[in-house]
VEXVEX-109471 format. One record per residue (C-alpha): residue number from 1; x, y negated, z. Coordinates in nm, 3 decimals. Each point is the difference from the previous one (the first is absolute). Layout:
! residues N
@nr: NUM | east: X | north: Y | up: Z
...
! end
This chain:
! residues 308
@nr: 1 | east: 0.000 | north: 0.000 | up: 0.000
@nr: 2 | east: 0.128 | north: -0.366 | up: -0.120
@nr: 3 | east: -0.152 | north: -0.315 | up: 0.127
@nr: 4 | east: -0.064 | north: -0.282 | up: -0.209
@nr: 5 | east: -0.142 | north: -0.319 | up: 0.109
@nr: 6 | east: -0.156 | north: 0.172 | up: 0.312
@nr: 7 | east: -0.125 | north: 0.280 | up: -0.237
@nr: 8 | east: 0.049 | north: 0.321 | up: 0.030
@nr: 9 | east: 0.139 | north: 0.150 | up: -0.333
@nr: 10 | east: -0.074 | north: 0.414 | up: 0.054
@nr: 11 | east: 0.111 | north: 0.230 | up: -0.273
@nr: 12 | east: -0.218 | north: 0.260 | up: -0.075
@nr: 13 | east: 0.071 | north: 0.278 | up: -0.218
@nr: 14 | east: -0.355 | north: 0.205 | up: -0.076
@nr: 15 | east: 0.136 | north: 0.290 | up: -0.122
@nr: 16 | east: -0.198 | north: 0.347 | up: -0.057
@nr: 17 | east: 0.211 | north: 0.210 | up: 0.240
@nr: 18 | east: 0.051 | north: -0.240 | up: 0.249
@nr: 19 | east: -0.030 | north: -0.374 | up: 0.118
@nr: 20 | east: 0.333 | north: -0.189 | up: 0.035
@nr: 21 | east: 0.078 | north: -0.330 | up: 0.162
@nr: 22 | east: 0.325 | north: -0.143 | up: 0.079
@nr: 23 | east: 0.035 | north: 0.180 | up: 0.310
@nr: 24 | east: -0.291 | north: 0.262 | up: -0.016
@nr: 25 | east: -0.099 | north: 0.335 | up: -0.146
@nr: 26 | east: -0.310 | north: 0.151 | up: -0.019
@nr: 27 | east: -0.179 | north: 0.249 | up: -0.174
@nr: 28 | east: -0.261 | north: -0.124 | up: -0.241
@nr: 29 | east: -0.382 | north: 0.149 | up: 0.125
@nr: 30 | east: -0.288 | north: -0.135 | up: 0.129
@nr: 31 | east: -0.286 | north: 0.165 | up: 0.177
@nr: 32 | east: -0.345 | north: -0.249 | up: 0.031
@nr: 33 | east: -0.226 | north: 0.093 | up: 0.254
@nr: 34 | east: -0.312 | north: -0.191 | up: 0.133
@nr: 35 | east: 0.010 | north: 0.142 | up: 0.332
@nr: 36 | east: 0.298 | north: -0.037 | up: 0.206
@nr: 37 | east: 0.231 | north: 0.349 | up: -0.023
@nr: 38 | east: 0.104 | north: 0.198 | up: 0.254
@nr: 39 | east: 0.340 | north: 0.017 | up: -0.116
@nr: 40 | east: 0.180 | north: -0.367 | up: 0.045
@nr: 41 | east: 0.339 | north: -0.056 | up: -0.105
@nr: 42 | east: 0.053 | north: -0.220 | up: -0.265
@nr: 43 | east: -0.388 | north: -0.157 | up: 0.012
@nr: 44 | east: -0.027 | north: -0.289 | up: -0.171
@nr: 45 | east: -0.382 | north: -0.184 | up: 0.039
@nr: 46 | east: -0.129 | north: -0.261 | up: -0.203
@nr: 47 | east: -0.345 | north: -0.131 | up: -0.160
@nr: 48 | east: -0.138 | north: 0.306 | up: 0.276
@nr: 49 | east: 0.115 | north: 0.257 | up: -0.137
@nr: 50 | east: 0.316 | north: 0.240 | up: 0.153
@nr: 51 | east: 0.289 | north: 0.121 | up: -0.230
@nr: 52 | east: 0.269 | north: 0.231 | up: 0.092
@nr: 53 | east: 0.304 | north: -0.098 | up: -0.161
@nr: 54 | east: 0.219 | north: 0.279 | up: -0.163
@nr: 55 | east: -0.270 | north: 0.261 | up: -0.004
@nr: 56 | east: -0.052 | north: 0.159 | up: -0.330
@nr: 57 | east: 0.173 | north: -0.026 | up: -0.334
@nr: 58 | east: -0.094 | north: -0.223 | up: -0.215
@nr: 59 | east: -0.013 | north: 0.108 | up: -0.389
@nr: 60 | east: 0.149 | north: -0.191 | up: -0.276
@nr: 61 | east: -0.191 | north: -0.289 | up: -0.172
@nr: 62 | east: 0.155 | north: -0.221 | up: -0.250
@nr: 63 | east: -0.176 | north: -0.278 | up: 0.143
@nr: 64 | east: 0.058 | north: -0.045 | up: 0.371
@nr: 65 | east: -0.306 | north: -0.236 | up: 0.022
@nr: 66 | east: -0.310 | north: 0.231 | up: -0.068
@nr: 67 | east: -0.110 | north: 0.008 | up: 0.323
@nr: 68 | east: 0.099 | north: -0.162 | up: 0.383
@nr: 69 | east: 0.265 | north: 0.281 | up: 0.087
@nr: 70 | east: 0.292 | north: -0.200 | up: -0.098
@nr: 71 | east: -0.135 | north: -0.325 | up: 0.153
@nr: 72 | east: -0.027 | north: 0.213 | up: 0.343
@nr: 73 | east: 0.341 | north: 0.083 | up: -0.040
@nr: 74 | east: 0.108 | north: -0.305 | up: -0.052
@nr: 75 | east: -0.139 | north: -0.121 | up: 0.332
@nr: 76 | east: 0.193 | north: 0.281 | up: 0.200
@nr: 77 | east: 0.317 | north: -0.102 | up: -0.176
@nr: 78 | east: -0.044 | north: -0.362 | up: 0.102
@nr: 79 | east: -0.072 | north: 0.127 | up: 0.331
@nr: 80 | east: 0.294 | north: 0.208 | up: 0.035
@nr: 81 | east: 0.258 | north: -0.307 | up: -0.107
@nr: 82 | east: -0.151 | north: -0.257 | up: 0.273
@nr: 83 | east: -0.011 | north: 0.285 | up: 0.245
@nr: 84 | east: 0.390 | north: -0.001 | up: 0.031
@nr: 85 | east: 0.086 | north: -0.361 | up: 0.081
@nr: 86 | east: -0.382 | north: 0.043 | up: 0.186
@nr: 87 | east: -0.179 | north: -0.253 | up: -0.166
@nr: 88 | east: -0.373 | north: 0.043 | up: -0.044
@nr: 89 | east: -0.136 | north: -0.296 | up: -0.191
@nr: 90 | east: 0.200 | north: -0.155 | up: -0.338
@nr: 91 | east: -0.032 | north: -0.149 | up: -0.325
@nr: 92 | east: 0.118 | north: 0.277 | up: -0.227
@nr: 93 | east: 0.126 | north: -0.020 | up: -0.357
@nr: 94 | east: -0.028 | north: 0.365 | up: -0.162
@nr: 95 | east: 0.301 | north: 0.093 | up: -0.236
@nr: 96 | east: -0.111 | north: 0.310 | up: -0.158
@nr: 97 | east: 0.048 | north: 0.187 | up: -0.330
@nr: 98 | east: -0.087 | north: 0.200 | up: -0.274
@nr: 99 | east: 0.173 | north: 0.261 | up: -0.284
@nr: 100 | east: 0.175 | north: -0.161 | up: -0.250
@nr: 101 | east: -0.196 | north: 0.011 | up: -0.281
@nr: 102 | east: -0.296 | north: -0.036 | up: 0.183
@nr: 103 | east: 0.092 | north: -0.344 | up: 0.108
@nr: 104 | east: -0.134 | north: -0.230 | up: -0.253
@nr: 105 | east: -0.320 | north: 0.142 | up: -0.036
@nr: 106 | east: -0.119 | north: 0.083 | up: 0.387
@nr: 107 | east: 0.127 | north: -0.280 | up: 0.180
@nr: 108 | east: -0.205 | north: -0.243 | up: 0.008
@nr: 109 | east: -0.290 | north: 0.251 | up: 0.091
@nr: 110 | east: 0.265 | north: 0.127 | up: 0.262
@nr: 111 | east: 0.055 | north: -0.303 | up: 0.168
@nr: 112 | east: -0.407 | north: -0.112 | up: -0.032
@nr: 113 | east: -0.029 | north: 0.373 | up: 0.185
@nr: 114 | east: 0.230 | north: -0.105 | up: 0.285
@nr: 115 | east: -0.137 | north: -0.368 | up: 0.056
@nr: 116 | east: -0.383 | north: 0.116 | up: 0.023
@nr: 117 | east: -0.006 | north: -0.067 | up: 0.331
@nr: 118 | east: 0.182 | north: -0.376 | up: 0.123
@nr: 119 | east: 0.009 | north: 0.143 | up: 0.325
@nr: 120 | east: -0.035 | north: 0.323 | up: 0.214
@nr: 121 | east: -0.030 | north: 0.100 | up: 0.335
@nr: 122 | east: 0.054 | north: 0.359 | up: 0.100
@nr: 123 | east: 0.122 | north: 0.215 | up: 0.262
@nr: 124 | east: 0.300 | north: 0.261 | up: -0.097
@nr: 125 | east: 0.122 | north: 0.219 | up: 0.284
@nr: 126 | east: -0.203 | north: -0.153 | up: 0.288
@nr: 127 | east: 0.114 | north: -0.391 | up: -0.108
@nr: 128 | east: -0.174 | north: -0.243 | up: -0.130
@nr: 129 | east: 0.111 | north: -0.192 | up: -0.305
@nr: 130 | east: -0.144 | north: -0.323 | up: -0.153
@nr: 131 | east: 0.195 | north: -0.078 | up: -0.322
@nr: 132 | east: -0.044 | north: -0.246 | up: -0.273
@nr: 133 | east: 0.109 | north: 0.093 | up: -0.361
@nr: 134 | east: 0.109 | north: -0.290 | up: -0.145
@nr: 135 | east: 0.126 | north: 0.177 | up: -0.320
@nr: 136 | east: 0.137 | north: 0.238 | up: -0.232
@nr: 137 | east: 0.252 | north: 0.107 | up: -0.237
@nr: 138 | east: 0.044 | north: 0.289 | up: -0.200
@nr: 139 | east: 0.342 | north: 0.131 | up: -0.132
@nr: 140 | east: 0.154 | north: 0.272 | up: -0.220
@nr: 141 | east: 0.113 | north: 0.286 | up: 0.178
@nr: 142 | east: 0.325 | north: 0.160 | up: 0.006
@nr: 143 | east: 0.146 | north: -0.312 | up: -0.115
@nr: 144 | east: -0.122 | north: -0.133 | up: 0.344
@nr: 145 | east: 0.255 | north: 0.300 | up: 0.186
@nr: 146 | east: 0.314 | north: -0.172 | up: -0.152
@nr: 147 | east: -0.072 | north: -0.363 | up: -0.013
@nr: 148 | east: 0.208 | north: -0.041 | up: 0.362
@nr: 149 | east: 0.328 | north: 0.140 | up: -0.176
@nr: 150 | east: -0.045 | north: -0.099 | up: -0.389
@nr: 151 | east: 0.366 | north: -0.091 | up: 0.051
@nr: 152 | east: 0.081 | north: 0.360 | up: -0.065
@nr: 153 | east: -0.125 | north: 0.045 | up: -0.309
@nr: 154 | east: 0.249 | north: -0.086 | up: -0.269
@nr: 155 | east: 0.031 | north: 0.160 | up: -0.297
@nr: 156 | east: -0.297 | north: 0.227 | up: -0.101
@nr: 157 | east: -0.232 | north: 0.166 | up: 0.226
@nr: 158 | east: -0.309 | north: 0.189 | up: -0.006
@nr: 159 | east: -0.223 | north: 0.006 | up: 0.308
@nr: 160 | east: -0.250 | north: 0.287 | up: 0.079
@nr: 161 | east: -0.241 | north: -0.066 | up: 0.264
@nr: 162 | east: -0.108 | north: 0.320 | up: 0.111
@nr: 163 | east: -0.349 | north: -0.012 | up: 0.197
@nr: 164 | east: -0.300 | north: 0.226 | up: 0.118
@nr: 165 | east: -0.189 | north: -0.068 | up: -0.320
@nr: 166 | east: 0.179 | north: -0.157 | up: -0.253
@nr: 167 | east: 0.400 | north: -0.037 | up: -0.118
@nr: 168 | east: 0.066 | north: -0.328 | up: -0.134
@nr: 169 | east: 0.312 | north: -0.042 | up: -0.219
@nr: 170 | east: 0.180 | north: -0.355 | up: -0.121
@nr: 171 | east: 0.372 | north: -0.105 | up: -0.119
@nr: 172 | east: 0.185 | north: -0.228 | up: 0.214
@nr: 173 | east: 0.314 | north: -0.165 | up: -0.196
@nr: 174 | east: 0.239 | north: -0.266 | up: 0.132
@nr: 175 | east: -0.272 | north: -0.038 | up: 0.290
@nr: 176 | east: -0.301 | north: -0.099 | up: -0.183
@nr: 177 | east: -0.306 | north: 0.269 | up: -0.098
@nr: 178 | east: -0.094 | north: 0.021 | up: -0.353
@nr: 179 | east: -0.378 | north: -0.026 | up: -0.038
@nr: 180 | east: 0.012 | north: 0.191 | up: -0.333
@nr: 181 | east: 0.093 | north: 0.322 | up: 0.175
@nr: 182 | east: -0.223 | north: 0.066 | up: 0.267
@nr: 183 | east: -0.202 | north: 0.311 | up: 0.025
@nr: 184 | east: -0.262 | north: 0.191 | up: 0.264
@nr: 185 | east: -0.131 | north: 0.361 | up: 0.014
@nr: 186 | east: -0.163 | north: 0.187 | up: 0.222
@nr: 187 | east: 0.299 | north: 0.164 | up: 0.069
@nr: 188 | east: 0.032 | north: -0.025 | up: 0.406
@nr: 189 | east: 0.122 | north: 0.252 | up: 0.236
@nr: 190 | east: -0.412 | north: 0.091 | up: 0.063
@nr: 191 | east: 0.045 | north: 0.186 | up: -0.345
@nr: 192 | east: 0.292 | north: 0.193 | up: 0.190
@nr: 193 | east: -0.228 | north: 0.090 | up: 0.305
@nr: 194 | east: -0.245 | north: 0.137 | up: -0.243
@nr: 195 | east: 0.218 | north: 0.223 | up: -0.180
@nr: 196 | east: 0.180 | north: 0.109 | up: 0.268
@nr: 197 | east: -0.409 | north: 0.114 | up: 0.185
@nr: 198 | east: -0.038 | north: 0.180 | up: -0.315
@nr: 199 | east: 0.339 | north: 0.202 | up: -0.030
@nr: 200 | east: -0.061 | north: 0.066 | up: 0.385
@nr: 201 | east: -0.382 | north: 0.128 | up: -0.065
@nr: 202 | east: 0.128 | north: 0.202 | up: -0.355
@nr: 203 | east: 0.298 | north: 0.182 | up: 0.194
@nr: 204 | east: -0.071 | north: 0.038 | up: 0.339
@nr: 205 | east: -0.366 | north: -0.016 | up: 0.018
@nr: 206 | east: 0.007 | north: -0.296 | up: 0.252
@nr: 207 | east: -0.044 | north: -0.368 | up: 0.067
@nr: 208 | east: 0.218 | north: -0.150 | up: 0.268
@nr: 209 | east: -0.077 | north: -0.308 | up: 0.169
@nr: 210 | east: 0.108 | north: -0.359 | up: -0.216
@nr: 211 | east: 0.192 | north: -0.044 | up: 0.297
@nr: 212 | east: 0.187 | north: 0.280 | up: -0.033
@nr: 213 | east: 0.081 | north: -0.064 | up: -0.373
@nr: 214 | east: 0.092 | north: -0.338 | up: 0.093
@nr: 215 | east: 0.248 | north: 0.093 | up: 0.194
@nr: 216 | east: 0.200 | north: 0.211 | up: -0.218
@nr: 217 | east: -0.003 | north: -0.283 | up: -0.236
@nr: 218 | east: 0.092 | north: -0.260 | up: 0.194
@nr: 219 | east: 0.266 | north: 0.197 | up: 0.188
@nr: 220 | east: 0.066 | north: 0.285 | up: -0.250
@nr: 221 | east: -0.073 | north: 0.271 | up: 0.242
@nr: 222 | east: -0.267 | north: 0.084 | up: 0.268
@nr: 223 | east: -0.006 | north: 0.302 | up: 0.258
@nr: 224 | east: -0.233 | north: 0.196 | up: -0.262
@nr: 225 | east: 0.065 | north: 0.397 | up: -0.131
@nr: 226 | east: 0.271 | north: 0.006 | up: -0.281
@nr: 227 | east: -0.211 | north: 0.062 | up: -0.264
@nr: 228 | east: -0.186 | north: -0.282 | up: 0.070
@nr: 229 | east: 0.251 | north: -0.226 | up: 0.042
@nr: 230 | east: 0.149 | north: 0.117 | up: -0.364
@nr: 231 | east: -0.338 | north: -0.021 | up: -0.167
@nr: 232 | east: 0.000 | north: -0.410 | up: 0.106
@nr: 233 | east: 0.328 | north: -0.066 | up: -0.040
@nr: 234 | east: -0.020 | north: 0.108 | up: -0.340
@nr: 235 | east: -0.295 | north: -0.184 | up: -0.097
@nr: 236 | east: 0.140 | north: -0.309 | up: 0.105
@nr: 237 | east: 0.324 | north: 0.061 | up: -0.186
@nr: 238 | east: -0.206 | north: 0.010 | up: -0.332
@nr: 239 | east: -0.188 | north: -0.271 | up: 0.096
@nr: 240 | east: 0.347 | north: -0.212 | up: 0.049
@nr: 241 | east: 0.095 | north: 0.157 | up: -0.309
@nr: 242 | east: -0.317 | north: -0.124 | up: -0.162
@nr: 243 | east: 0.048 | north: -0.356 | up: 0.121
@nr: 244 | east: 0.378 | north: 0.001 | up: -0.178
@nr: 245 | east: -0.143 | north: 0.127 | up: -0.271
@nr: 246 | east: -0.269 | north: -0.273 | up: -0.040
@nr: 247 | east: 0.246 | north: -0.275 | up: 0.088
@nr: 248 | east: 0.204 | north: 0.116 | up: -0.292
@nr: 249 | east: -0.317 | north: -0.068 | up: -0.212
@nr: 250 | east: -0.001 | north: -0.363 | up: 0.100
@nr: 251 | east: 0.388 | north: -0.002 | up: -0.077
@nr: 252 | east: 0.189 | north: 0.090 | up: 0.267
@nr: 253 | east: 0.376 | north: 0.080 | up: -0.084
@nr: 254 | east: 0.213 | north: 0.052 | up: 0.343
@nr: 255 | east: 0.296 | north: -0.072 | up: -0.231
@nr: 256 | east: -0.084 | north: -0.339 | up: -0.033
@nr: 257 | east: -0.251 | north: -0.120 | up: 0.277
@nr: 258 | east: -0.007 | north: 0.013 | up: 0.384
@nr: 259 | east: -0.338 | north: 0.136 | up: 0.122
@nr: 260 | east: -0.189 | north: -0.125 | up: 0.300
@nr: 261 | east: -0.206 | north: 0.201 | up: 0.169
@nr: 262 | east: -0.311 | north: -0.183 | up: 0.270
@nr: 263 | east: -0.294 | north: 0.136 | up: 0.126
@nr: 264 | east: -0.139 | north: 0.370 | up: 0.201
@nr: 265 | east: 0.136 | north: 0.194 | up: -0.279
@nr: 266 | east: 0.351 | north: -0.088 | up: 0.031
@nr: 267 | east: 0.013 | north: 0.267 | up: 0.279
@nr: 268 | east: -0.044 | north: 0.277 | up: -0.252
@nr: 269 | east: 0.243 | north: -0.118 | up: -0.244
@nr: 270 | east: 0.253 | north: 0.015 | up: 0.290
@nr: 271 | east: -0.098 | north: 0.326 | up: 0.110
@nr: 272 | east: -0.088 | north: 0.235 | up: -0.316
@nr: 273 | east: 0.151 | north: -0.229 | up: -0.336
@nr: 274 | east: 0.350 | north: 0.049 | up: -0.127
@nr: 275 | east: 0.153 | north: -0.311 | up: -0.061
@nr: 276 | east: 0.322 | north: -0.203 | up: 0.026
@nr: 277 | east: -0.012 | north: -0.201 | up: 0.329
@nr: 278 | east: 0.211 | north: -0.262 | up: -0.122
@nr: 279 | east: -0.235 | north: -0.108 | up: -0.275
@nr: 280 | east: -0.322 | north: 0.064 | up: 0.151
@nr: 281 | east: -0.088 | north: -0.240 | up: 0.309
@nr: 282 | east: -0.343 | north: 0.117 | up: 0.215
@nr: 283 | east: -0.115 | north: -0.248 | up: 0.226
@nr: 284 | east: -0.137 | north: 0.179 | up: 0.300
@nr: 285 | east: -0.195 | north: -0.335 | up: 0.181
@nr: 286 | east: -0.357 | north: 0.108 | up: -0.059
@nr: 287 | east: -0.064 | north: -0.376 | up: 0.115
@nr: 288 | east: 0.259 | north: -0.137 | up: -0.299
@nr: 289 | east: -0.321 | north: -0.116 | up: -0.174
@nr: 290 | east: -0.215 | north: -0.162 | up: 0.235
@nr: 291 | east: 0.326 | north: -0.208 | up: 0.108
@nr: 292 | east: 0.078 | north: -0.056 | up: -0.363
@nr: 293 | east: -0.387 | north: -0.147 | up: -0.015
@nr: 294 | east: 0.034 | north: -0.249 | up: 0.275
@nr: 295 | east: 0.344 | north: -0.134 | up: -0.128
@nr: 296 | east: -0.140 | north: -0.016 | up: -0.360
@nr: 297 | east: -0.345 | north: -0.205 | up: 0.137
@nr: 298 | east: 0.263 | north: -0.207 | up: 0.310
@nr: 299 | east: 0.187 | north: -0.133 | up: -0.304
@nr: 300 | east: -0.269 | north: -0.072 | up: -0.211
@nr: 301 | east: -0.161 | north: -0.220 | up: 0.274
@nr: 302 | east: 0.350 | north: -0.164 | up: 0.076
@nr: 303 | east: -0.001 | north: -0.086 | up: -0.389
@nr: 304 | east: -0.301 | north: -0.157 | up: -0.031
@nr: 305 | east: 0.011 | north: -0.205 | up: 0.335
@nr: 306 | east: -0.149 | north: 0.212 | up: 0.227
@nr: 307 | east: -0.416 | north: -0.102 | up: -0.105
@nr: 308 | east: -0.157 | north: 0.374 | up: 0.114
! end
């Protein structure tokens, strides 16, 4: 969190795995209920209604605005920066983001979805919050991860933003993107998860717990039975395969660029891809973005005097 002006500038990253901040983590679910639960942690209440924060998975949209889920979110993410230098009522710019390509056509909807409300007053984990929103940006992901040390990026450079739902992919050179070579899929590390559920169901005749799977690739190994452990570990080293094999598409060429690794999936690059350390740089601050959006929105209000 930045502060501007007496304005708190909050990051947010509103990604389909998990929520970042610049100092939080959380995964991204959201339970309504009109009655409250018996089950507490993580309650967020607002407009009367209870939600339990982190419950669930939430599936893939492309747009993040089709109903109040992310807007929820957002609230327990603004609530969880003021909670560590416990402050409870703030002016709040939101710095969030959106895929690459995705940018110039959802973010002015994106940022209308964000500012609906001017101000909210909720309760998340037993305290009471009364914020005003006094506005919004939006900004390209993955670019956003690198912005705080562009210095490093001489020469040429590709950068692959590896998320829960989608893998965006853009050429850094001599420090400054190049807008003609941006690209999204829905390529994230979700598509890994699902693979890896059906390789477990085809040759063992099971489904672990996500948690489980997560584990192994996050870590690269779990306390599981052998075979298991195989099975996943060599589903994600296709999947990393897959990835390298995609970023060639888009012109990757080791022999003459650096690549820069951000996001989730950078984990399972480290742990199951082959690749030459020295030219291959993963990131492993799952906040890098969320930083990289307050920095980006702090400078644009320093540049244009400050007027919120």
């Amino acid at each position: 969190m930045k502060e501007f002006n007496n304005t708190k500038i909050i990051g947010i990253d509103h990604g389909y795995g998990n929520m970042k901040t610049a100092n939080c983590c959380f995964p991204t679910g959201v339970a309504a209920y009109d009655k409250e639960p018996v089950f507490k942690d993580n309650m967020l209440v607002w407009n009367g209604r209870y939600y339990l924060i982190g419950i669930e998975h939430k599936e893939f949209k492309a747009e993040k605005m089709l109903d109040e889920d992310y807007y929820v979110l957002t609230l327990a993410a603004i609530a969880r920066e003021l909670n560590i230098v416990k402050l409870y009522s703030a002016d709040v710019f939101i710095a969030a983001g959106l895929p690459l390509t995705w940018v110039s056509e959802q973010k002015e909807e994106f940022k209308k979805y964000l500012l609906q409300h001017e101000t909210a007053d909720y309760t998340f984990r037993g305290k009471e919050y009364h914020i005003r929103i006094v506005g919004a940006d939006i900004y390209p992901q993955g670019f956003a991860a690198i912005v705080n040390n562009l210095s490093d990026f001489s020469g040429v450079n590709m950068l692959c933003d590896i998320g829960n739902g989608t893998m965006n992919v853009m050429f850094v050179n001599d420090k400054k993107p190049n807008p003609a070579k941006c690209y999204t899929e829905k390529f994230g590390t979700h598509k890994c998860m699902l693979e890896v559920r059906e390789n477990l169901m085809r040759v063992h005749h099971t489904e672990p717990p996500e948690e489980m799977i997560t584990r192994v690739l996050r870590f690269g190994t779990a306390d599981i039975d052998s075979a298991y452990l195989k099975t996943i570990i060599d589903t994600a080293r296709e999947y990393a395969a897959v990835i390298f094999r995609r970023l060639r598409d888009y012109g990757y060429d080791p022999k003459l660029m650096k690549l820069y690794i951000v996001g989730g999936g950078g984990c399972l690059i480290r742990n199951f891809a082959d690749y030459d350390e020295s030219r291959v740089i993963i990131n492993d601050d799952i906040c890098a973005t969320a930083k990289g959006y307050e920095r980006m929105l702090e400078m644009k209000l320093f540049r244009i005097g400050g007027k919120v």
